[in-house]
Residue frames relative to the residue before (quaternion, step in Angstrom):
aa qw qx qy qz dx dy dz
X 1.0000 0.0000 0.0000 0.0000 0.00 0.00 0.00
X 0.8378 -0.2610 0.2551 0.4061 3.49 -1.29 -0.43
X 0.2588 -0.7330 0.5935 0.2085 3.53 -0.61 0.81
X 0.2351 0.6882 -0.6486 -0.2246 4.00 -0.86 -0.14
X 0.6157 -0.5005 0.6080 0.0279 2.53 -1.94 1.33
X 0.2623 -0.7322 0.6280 0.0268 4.09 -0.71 1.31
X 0.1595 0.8258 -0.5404 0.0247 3.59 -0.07 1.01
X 0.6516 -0.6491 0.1431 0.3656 3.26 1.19 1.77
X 0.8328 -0.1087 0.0267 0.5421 3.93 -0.27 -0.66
X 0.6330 0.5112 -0.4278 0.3937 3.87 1.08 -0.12
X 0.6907 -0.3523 0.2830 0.5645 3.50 0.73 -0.61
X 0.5614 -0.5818 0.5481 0.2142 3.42 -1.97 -0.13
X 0.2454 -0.7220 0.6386 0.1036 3.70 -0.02 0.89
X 0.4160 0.7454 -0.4944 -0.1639 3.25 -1.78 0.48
X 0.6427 -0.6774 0.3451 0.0948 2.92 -1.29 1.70
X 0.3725 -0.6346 0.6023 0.3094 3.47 -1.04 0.45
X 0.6763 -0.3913 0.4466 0.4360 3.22 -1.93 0.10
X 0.2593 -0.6504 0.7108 0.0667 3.64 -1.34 1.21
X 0.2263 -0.6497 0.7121 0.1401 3.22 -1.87 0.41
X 0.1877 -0.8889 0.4149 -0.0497 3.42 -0.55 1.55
X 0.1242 -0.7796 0.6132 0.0291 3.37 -0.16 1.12
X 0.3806 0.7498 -0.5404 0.0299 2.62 -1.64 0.86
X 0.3289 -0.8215 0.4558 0.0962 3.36 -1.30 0.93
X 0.3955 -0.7820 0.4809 -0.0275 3.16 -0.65 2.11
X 0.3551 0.7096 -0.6085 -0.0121 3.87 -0.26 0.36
X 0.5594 -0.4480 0.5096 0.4761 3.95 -1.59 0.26
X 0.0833 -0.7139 0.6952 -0.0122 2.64 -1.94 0.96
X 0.5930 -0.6413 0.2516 0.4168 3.76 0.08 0.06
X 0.7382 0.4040 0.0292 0.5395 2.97 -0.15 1.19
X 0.7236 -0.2685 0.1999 0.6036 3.28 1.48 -0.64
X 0.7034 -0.4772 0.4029 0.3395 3.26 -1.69 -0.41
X 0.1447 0.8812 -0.3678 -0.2595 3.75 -0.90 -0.03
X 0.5287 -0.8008 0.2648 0.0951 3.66 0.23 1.75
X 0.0328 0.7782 -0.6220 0.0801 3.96 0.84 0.98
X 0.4108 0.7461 -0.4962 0.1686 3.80 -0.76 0.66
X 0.0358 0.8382 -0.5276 -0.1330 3.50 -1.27 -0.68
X 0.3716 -0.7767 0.5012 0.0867 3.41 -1.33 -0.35
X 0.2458 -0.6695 0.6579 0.2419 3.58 -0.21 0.63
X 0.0889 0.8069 -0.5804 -0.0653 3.96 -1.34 0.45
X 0.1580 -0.7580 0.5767 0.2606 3.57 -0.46 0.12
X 0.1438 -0.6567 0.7397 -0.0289 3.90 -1.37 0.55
X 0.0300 -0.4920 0.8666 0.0769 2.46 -2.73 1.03
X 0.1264 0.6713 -0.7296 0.0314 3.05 -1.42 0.37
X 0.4705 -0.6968 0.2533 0.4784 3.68 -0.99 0.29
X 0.6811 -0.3930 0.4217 0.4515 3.37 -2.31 0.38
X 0.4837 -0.6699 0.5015 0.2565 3.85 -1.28 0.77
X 0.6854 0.5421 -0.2412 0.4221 3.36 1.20 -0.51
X 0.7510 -0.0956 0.0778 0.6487 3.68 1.10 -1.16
X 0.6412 -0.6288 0.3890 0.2052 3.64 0.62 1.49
X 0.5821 0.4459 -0.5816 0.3522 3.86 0.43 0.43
X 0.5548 -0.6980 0.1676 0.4206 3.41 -1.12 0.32
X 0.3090 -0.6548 0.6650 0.1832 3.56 -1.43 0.47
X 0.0790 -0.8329 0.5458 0.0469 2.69 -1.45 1.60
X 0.5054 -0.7557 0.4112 0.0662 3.54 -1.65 0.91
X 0.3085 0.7908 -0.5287 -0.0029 3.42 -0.19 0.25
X 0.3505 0.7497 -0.5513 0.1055 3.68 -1.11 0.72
X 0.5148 -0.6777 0.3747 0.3679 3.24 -1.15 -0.38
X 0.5763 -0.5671 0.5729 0.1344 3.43 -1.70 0.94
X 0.2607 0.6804 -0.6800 -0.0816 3.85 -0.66 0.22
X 0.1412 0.7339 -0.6580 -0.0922 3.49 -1.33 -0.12
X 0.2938 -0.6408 0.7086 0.0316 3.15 -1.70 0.62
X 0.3643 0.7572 -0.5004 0.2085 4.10 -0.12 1.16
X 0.3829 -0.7194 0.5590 0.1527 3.68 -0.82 1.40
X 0.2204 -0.6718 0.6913 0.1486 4.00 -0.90 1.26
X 0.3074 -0.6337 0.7097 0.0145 3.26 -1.53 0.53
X 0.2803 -0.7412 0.5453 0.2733 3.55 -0.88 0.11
X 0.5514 -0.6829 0.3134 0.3623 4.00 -0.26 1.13
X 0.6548 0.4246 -0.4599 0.4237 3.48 1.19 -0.34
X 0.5711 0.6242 -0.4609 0.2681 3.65 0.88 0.22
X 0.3538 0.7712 -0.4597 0.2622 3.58 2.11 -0.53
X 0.3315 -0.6390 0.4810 0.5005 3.60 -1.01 0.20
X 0.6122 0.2569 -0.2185 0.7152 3.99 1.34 -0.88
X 0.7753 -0.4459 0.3116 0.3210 3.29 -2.07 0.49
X 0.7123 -0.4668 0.3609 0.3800 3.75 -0.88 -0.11
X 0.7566 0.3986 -0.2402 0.4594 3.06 0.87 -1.19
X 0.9495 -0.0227 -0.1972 0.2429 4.10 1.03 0.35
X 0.0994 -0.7908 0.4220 -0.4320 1.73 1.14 2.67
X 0.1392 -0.6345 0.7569 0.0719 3.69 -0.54 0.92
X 0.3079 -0.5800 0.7286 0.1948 3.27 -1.95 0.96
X 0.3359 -0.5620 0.6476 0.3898 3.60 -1.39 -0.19
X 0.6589 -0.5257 0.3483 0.4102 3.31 -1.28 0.53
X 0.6417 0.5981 -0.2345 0.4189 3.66 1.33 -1.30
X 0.7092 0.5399 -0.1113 0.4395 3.26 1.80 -0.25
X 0.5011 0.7199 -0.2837 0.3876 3.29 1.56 -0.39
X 0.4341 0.5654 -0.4972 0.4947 3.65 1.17 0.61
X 0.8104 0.3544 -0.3268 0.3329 3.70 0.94 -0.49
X 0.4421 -0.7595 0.4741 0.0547 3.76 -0.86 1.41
X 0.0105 0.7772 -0.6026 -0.1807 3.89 0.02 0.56
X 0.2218 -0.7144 0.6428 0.1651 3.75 -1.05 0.35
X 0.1455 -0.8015 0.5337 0.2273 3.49 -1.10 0.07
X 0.3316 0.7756 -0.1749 0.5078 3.22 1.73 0.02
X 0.1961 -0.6734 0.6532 0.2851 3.79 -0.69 -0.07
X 0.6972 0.1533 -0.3155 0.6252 3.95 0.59 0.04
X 0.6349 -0.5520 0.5395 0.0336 2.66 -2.53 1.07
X 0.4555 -0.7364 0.4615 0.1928 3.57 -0.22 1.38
X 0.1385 0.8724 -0.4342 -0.1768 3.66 0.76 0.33
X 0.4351 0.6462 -0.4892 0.3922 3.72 1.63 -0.32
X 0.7285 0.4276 -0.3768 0.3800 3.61 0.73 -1.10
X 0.4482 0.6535 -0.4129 0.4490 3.64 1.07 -0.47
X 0.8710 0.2654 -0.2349 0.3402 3.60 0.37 -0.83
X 0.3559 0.6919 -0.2925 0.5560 2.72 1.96 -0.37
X 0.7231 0.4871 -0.0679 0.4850 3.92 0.41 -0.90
X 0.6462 0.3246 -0.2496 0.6440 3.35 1.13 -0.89
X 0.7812 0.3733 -0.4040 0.2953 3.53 0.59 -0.34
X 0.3289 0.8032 -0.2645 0.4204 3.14 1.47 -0.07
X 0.6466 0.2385 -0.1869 0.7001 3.71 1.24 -1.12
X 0.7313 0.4525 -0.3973 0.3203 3.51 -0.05 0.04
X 0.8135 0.2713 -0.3842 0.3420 3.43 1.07 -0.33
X 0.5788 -0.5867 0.2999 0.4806 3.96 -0.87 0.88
X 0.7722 -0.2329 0.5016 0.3128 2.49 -2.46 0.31
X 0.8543 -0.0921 0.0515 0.5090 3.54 -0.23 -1.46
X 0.2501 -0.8328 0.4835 0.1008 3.72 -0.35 0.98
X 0.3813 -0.7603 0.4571 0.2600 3.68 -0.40 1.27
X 0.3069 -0.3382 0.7732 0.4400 4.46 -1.36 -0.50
X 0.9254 -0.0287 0.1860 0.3289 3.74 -0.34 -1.23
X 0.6021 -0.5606 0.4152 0.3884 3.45 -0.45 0.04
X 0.6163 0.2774 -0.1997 0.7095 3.96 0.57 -0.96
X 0.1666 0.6455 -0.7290 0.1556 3.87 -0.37 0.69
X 0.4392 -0.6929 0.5661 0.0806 3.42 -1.58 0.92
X 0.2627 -0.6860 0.5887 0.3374 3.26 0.96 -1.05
X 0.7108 -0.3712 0.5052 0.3190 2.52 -2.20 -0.67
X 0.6683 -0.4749 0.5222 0.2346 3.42 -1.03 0.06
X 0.0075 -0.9155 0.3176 0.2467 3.85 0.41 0.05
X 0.6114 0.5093 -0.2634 0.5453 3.14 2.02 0.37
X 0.7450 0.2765 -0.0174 0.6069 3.43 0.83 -0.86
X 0.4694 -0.6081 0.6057 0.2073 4.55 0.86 0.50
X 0.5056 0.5813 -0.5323 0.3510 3.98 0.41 0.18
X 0.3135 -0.6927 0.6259 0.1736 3.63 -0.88 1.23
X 0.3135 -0.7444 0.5857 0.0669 3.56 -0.23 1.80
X 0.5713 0.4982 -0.5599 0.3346 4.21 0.57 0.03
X 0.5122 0.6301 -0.3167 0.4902 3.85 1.66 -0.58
X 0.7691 -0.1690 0.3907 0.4768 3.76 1.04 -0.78
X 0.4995 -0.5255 0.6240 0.2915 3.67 -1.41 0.17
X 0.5424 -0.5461 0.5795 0.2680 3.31 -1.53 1.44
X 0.4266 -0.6186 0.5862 0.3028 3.06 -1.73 -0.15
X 0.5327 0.6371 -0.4553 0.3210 3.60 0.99 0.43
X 0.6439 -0.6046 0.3072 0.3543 3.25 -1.18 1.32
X 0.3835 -0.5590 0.5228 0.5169 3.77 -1.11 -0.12
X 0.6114 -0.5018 0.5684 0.2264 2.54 -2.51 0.45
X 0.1620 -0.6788 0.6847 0.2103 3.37 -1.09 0.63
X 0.5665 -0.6561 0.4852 0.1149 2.78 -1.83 1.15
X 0.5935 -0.6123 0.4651 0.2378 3.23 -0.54 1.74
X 0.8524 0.3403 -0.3142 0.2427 3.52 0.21 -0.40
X 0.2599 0.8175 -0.2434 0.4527 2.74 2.28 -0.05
X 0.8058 0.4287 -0.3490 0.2122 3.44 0.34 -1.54
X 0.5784 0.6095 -0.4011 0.3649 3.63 0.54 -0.63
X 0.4333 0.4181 -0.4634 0.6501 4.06 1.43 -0.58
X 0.7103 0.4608 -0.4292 0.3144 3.74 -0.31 -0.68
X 0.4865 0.6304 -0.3502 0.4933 3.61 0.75 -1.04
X 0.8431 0.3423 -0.1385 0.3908 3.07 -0.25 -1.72
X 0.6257 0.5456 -0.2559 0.4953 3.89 0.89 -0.77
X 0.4476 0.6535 -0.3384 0.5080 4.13 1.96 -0.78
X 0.9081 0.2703 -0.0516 0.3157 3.45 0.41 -2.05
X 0.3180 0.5819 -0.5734 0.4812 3.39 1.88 0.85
């Protein structure tokens, strides 16, 4: 079934069931994983919280390593950025849920639209303005009011 993805204080993403290809060959030293995944997603709309759906593809290209090959332990090992294709395992098998998990992680946005022309929310009154215009009076522009004053005592 659905996977959901916990993307901590923004929201919870969740993915249908993917079909994962991939192609495993030895590399020195380790493994190197050429594959992808087509996926589809909902998660909510950043603007007025119904859901927004996702659908594309995932490629990656990342070399595992076995953890006894680190030169220091795993846990305080910095990667370089130019390095972040390599994966240490500690495990004889490959975690491939986290893999897609992870890959799906960079692929879905920051702020995810229902639609392009989204309205939002209302920011005074929580009315979802794509349904229609709130019923709350306009704002007048603070900078406005002194012309007003002065336009009162003519």
């Amino acid at each position: 079934g659905p996977v959901t993805l916990d993307f901590g204080y923004q929201c919870e993403v969740h993915v249908d069931p993917v079909e994962l290809s991939v192609w495993v060959e030895p590399v020195p030293g380790g493994h190197r994983l050429d594959g992808g995944f087509d996926y589809r997603a909902s998660l909510p709309c950043s603007r007025c919280l119904e859901e927004a759906r996702l659908e594309g593809s995932a490629r990656f290209l990342l070399d595992y390593q076995p953890a006894h090959q680190a030169a220091i332990p795993i846990e305080e090992t910095e990667v370089p950025l130019e390095e972040t294709q390599v994966i240490f395992y500690e495990q004889d098998k490959l975690a491939l849920e986290d893999l897609v998990a992870q890959q799906m992680y960079l692929e879905i946005p920051e702020k995810a639209l229902c639609r392009p022309d989204c309205q939002g929310l209302c920011p005074r009154c929580g009315a979802d303005l794509n349904r229609g215009p709130c019923t709350c009076p306009p704002e007048a522009d603070p900078r406005w009011t002194a012309l007003g004053q002065v336009q009162q005592k003519s």
